[in-house]
Every structure is written in structure tokens, then in C-alpha cells.
C-alpha positions in Angstrom: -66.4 68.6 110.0 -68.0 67.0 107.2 -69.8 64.4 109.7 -70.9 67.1 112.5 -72.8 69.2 109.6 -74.3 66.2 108.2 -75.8 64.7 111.6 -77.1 68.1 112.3 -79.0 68.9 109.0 -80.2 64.9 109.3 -81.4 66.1 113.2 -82.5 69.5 111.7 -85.0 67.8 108.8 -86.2 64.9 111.4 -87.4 67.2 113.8 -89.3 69.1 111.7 -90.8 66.6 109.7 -91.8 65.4 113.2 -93.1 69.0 114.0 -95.7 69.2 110.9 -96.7 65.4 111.4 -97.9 66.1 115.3 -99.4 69.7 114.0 -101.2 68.4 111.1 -102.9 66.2 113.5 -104.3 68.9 115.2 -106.3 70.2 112.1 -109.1 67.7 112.9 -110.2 68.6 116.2 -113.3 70.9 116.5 -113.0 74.2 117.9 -115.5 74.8 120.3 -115.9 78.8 119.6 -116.9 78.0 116.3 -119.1 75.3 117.4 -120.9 77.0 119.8 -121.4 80.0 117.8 -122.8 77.7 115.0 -124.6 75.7 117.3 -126.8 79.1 118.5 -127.3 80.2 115.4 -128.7 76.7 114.1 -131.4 77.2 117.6 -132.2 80.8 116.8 -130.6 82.0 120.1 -129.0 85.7 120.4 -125.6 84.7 121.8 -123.4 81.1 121.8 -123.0 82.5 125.7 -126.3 80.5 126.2 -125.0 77.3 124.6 -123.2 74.2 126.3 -121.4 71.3 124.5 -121.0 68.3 125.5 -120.2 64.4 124.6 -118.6 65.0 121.6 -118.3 61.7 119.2 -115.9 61.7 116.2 -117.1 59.6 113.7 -115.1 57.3 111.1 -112.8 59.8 108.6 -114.0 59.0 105.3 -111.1 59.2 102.3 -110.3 62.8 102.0 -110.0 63.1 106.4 -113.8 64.3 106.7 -115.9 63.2 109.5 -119.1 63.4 110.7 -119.3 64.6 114.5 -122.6 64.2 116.9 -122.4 66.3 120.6 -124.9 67.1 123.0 -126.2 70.5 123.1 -127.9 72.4 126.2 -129.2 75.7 126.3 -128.4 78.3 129.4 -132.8 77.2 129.9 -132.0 73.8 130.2 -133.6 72.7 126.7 -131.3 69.3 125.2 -130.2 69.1 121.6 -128.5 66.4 119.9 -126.4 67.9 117.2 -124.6 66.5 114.3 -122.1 68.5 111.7 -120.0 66.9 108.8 -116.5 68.2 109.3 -113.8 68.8 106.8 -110.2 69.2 108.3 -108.2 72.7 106.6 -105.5 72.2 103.9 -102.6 73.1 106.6 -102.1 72.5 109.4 -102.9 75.8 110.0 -106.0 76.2 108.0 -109.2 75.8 110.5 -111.7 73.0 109.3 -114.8 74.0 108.1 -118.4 72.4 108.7 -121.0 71.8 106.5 -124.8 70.3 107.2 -125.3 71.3 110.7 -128.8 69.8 112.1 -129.9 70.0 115.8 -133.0 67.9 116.9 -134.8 68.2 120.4 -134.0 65.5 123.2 -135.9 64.4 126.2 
């Protein structure tokens, strides 16, 4: 009895230490809603509906997991943007990242 309650606490803690090591993983990736919405705001357009993201780069993380992130930005009139934001992945795995210096310059 003693065994059988002992391998399945031992199974119990390994999968979710596993569980909140792949989830806290996730807290660096962009979301796109937020991105976009930024994104428009930074061009002076009305809505992010006009706004398409593309070729997304991830730069190095620097010591605290922060990262500086370029993508391609196109408006619904065809006018290019090459973006940049400094990223800052959330506390938890559940907390969103937040973005600091956004800066958008034209393209040809």
C-alpha cells in the first residue's frame, strides 16, 4: 500500500511540474490581438482590422527573459512597415507579456 501511494504522488508531482514547465514556455510568445491593436495605434489608423503581421523575428532573451521582436507590418492600403517592440514575458505563466518601445518605420 505504502509503495502504490508513493509511485502515485511521485507520478502526481512529475506531471505537473512537467505541466508548468511546457506552460511557462508559452508566456513568451506574442499575441497577435495585442499586437495588431498596438501596431494601429502606433500608425494612427481607426481599427487593427486594417493591419497585417507578418515575418515575425524573435530576437536573443536578454537576462530577465526580455526580447526584442521586429515583424513586418502592412496596412488594409497596401502601405509596408517594419516594426520593432521590446517584449517582457508575464510573471506566470498566466500573466500576458507586456511591450514597451514600439517604433514602426516606412518600407519600400
Amino acid at each position: 500500500m505504502k509503495q502504490t501511494s508513493h509511485c502515485t504522488v511521485r507520478t502526481v508531482l512529475g506531471v505537473t511540474v512537467a505541466a508548468l514547465v511546457l506552460a511557462a514556455c508559452g508566456t513568451t510568445q506574442m499575441n497577435m490581438v495585442d499586437v495588431q491593436t498596438s501596431t494601429a495605434k502606433t500608425l494612427g489608423l481607426a481599427s487593427s482590422d486594417e493591419i497585417t503581421i507578418a515575418n515575425v523575428q524573435y530576437g536573443k532573451k536578454d537576462g530577465l527573459g526580455g526580447q526584442k521582436v521586429s515583424y513586418d507590418a502592412t496596412t488594409g492600403k497596401g502601405r509596408r512597415f517594419g516594426c520593432t517592440v521590446f517584449m517582457i514575458p508575464g510573471l506566470t505563466p498566466i500573466d500576458r507579456p507586456t511591450y514597451n518601445n514600439w517604433e514602426c518605420h516606412p518600407q519600400r
